[in-house]
mmCIF file as gemmi writes it, N, C-alpha and C atoms, coordinates in Angstrom:
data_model
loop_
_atom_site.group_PDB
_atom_site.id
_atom_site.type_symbol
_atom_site.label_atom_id
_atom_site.label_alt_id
_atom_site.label_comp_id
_atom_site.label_asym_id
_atom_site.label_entity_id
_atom_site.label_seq_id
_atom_site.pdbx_PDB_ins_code
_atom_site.Cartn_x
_atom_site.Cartn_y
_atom_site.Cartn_z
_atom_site.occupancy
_atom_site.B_iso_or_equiv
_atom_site.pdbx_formal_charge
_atom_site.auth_seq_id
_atom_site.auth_asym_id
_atom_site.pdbx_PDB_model_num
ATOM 1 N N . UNK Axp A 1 ? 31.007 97.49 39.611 1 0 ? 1 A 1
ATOM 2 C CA . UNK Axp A 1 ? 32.084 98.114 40.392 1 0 ? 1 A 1
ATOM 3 C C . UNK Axp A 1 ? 31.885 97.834 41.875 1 0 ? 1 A 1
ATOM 4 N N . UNK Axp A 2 ? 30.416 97.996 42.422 1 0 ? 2 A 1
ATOM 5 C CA . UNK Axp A 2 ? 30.353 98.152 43.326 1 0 ? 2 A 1
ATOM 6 C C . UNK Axp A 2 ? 30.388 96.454 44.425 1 0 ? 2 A 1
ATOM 7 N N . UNK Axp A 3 ? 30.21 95.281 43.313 1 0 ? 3 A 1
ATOM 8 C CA . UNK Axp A 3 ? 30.086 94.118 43.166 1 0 ? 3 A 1
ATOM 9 C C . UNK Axp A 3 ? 31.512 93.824 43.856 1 0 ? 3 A 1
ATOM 10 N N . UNK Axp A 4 ? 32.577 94.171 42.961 1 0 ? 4 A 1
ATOM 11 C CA . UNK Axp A 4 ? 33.725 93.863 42.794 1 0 ? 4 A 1
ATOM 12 C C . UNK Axp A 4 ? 34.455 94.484 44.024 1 0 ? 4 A 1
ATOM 13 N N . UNK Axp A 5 ? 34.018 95.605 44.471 1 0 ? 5 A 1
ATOM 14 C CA . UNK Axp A 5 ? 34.945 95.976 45.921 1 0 ? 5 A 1
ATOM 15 C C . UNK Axp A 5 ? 34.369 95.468 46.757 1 0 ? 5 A 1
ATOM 16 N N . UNK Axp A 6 ? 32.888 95.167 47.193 1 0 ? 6 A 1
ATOM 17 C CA . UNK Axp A 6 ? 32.783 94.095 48.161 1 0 ? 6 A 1
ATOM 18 C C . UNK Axp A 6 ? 32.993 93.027 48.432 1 0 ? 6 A 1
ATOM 19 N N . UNK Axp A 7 ? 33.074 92.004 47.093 1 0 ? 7 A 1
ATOM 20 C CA . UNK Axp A 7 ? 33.878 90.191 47.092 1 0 ? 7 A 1
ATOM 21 C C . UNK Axp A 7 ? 35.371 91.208 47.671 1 0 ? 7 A 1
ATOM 22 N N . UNK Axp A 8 ? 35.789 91.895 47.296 1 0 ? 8 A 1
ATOM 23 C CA . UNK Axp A 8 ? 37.496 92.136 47.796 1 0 ? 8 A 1
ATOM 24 C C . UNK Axp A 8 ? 37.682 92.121 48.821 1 0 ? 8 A 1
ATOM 25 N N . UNK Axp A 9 ? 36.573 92.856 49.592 1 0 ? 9 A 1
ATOM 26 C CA . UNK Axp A 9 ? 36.718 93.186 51.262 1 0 ? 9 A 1
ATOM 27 C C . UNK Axp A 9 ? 36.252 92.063 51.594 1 0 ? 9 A 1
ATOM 28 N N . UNK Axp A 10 ? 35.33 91.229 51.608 1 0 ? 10 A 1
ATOM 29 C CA . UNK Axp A 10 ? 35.218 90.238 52.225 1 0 ? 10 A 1
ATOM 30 C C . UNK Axp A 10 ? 35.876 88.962 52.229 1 0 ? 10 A 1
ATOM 31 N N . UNK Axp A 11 ? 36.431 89.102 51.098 1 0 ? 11 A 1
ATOM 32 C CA . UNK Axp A 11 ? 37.789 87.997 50.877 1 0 ? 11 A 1
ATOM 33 C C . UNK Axp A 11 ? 38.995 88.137 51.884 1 0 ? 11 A 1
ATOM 34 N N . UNK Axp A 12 ? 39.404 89.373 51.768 1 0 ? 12 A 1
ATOM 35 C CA . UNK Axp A 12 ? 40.182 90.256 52.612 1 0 ? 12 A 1
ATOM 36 C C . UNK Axp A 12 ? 39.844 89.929 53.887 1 0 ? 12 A 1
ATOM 37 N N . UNK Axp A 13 ? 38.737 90.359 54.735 1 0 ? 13 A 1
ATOM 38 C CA . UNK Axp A 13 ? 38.787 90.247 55.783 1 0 ? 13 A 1
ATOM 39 C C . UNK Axp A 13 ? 38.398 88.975 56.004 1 0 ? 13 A 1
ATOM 40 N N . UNK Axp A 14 ? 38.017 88.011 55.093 1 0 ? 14 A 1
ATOM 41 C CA . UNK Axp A 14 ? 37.799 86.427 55.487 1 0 ? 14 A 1
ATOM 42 C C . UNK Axp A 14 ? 39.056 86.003 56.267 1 0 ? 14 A 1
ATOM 43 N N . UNK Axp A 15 ? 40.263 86.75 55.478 1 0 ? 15 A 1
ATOM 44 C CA . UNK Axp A 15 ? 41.766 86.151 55.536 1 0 ? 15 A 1
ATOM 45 C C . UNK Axp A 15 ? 42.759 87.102 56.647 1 0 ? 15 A 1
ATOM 46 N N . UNK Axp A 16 ? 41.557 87.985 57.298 1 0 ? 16 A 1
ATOM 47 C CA . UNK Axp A 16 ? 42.129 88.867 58.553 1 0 ? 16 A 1
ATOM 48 C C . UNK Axp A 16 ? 42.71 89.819 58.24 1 0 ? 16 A 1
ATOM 49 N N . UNK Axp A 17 ? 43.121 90.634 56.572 1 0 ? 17 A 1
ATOM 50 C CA . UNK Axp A 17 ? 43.588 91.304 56.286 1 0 ? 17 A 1
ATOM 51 C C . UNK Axp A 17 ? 42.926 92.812 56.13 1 0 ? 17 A 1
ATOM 52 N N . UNK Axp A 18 ? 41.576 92.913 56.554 1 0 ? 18 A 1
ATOM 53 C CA . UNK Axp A 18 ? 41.346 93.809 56.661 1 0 ? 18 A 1
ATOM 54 C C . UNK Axp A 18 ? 40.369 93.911 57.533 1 0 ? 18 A 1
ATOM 55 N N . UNK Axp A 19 ? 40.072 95.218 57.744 1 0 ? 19 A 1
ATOM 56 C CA . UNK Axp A 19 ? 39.381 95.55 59.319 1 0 ? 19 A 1
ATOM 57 C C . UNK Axp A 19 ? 38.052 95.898 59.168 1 0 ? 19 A 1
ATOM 58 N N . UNK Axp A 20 ? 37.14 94.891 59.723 1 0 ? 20 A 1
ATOM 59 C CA . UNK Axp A 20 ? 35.397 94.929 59.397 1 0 ? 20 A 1
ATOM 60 C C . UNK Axp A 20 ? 35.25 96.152 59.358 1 0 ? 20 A 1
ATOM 61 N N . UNK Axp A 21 ? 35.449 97.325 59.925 1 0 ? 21 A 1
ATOM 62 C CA . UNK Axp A 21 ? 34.989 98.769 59.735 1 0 ? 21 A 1
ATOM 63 C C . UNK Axp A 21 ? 34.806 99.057 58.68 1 0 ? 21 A 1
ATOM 64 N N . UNK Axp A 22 ? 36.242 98.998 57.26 1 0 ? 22 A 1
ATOM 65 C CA . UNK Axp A 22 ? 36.291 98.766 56.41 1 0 ? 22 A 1
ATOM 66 C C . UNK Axp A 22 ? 35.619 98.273 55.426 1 0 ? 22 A 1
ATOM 67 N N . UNK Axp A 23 ? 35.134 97.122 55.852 1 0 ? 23 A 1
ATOM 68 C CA . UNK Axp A 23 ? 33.893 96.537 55.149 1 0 ? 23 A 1
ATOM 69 C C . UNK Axp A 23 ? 32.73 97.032 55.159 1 0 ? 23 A 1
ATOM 70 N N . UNK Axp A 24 ? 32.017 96.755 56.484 1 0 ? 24 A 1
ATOM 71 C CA . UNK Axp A 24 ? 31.057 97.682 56.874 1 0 ? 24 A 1
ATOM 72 C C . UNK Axp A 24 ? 30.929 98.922 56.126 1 0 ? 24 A 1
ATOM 73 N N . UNK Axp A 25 ? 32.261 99.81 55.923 1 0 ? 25 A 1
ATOM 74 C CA . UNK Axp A 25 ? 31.778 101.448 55.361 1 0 ? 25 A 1
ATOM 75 C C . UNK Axp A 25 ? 31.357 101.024 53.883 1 0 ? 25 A 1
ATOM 76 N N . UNK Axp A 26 ? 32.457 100.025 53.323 1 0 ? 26 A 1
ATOM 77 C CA . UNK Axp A 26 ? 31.862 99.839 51.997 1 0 ? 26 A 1
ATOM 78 C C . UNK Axp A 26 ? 30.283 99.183 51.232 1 0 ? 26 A 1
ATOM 79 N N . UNK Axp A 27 ? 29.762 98.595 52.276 1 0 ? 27 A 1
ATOM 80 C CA . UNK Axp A 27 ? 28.814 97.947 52.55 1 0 ? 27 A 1
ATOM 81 C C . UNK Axp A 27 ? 27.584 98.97 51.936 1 0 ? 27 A 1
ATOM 82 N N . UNK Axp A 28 ? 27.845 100.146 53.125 1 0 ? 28 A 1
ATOM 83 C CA . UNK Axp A 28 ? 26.929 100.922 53.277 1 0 ? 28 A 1
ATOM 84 C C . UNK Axp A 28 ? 27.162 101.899 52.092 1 0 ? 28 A 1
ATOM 85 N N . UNK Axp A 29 ? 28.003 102.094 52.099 1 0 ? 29 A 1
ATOM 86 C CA . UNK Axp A 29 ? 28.413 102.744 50.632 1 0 ? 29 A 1
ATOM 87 C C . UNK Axp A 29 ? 27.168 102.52 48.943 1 0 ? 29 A 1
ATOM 88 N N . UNK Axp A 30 ? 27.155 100.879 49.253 1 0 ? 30 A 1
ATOM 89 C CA . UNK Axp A 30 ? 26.679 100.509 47.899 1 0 ? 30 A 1
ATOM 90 C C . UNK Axp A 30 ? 25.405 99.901 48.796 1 0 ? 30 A 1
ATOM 91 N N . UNK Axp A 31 ? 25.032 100.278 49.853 1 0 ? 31 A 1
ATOM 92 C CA . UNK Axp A 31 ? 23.445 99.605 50.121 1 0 ? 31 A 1
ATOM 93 C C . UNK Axp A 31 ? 22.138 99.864 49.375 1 0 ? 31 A 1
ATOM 94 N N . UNK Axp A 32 ? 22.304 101.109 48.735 1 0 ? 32 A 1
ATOM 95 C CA . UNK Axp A 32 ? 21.277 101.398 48.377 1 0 ? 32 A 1
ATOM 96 C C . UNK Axp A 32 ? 21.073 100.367 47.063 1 0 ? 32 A 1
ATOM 97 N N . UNK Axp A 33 ? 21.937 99.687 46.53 1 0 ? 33 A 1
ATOM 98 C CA . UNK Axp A 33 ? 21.807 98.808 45.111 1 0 ? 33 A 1
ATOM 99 C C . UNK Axp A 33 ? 21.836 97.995 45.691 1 0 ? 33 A 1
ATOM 100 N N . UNK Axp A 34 ? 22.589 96.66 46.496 1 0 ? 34 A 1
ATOM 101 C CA . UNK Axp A 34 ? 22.379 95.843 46.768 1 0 ? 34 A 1
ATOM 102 C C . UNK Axp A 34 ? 22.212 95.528 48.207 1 0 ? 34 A 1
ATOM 103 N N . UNK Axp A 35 ? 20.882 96.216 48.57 1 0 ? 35 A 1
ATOM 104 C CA . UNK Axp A 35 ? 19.959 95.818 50.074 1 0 ? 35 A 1
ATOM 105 C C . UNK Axp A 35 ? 20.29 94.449 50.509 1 0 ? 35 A 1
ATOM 106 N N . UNK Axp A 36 ? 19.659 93.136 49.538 1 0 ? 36 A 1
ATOM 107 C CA . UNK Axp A 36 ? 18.906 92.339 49.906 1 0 ? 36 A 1
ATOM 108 C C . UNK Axp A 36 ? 20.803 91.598 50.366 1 0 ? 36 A 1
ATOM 109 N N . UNK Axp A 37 ? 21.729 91.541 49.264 1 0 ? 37 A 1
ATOM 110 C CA . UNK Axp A 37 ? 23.106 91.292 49.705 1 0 ? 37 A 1
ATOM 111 C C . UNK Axp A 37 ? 23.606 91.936 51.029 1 0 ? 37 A 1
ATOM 112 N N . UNK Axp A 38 ? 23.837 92.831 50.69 1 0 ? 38 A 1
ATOM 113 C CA . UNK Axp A 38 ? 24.292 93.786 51.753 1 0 ? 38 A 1
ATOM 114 C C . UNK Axp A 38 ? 24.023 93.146 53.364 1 0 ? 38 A 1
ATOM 115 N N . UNK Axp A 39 ? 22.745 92.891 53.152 1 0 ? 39 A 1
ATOM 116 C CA . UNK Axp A 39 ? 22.077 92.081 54.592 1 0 ? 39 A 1
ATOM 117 C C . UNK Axp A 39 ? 22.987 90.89 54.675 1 0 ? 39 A 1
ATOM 118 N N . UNK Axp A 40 ? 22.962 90.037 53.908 1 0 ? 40 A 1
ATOM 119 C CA . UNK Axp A 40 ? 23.275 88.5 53.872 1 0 ? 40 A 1
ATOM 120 C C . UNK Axp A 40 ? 25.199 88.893 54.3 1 0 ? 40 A 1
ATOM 121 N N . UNK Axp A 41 ? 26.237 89.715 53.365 1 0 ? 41 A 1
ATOM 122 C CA . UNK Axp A 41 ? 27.082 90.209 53.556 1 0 ? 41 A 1
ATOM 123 C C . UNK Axp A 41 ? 27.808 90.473 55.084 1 0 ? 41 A 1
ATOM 124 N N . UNK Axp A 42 ? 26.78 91.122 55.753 1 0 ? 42 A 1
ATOM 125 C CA . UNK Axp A 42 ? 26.53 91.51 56.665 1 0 ? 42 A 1
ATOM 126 C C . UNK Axp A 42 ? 26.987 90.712 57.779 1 0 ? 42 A 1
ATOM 127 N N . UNK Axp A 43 ? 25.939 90.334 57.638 1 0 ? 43 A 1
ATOM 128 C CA . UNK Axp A 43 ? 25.962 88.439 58.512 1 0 ? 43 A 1
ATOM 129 C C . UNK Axp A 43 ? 27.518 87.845 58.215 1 0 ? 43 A 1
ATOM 130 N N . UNK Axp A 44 ? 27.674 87.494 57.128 1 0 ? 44 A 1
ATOM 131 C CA . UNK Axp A 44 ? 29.076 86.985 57.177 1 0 ? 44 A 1
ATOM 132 C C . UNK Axp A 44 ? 30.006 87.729 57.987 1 0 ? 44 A 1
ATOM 133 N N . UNK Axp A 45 ? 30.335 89.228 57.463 1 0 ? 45 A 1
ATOM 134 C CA . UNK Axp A 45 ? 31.257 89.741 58.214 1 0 ? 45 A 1
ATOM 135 C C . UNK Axp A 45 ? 31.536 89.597 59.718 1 0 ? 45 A 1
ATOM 136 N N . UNK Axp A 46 ? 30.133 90.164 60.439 1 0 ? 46 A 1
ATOM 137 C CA . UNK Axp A 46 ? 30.105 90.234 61.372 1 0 ? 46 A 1
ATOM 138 C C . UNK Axp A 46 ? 30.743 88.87 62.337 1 0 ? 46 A 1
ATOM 139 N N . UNK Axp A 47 ? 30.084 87.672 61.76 1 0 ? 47 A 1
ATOM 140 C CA . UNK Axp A 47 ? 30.307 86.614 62.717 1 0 ? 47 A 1
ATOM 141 C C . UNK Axp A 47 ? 31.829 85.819 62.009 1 0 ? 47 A 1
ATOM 142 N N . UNK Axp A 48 ? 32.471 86.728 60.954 1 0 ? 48 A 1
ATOM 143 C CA . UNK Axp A 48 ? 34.171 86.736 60.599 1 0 ? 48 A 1
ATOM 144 C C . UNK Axp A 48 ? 34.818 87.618 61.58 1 0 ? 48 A 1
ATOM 145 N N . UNK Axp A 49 ? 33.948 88.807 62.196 1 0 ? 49 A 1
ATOM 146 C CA . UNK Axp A 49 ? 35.007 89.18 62.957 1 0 ? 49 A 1
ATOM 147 C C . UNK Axp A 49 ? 35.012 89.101 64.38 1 0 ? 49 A 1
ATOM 148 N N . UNK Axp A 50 ? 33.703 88.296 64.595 1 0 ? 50 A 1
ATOM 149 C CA . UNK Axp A 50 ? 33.468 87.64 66.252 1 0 ? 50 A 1
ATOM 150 C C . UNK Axp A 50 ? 34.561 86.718 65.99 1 0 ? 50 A 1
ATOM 151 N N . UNK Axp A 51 ? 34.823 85.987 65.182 1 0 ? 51 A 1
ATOM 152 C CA . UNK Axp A 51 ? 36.08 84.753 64.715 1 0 ? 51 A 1
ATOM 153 C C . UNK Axp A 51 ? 37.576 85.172 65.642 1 0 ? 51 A 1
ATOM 154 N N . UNK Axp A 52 ? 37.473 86.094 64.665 1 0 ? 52 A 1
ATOM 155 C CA . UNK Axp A 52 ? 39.175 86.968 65.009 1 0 ? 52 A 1
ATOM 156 C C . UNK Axp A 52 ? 39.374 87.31 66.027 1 0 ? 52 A 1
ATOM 157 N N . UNK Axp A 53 ? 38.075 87.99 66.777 1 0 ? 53 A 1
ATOM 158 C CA . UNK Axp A 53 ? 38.084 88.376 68.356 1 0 ? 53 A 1
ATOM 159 C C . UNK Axp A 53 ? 38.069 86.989 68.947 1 0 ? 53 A 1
């Protein structure tokens, strides 16, 4: 489950449709299961939404 709403958000906001906050909350949401992702995740988002800015 928790797999599946993060590929969404990050697809999503790959494509500007949604707002890193967004991601980010979900992120943290499911960190405690996937740490070692979550990190790597992370990284993507962040320098997706230095992009947009």
């Amino acid at each position: 489950m928790f797999y599946v709403l993060i590929n969404l958000a990050v697809e999503q906001c790959a494509y500007g449709f949604l707002c890193s906050r967004e991601v980010l909350f979900l992120l943290i949401l499911s960190e405690n299961q996937l740490s070692p992702v979550v990190l790597l995740l992370e990284g993507s988002v962040v320098s997706s939404a230095h992009q947009h800015m």
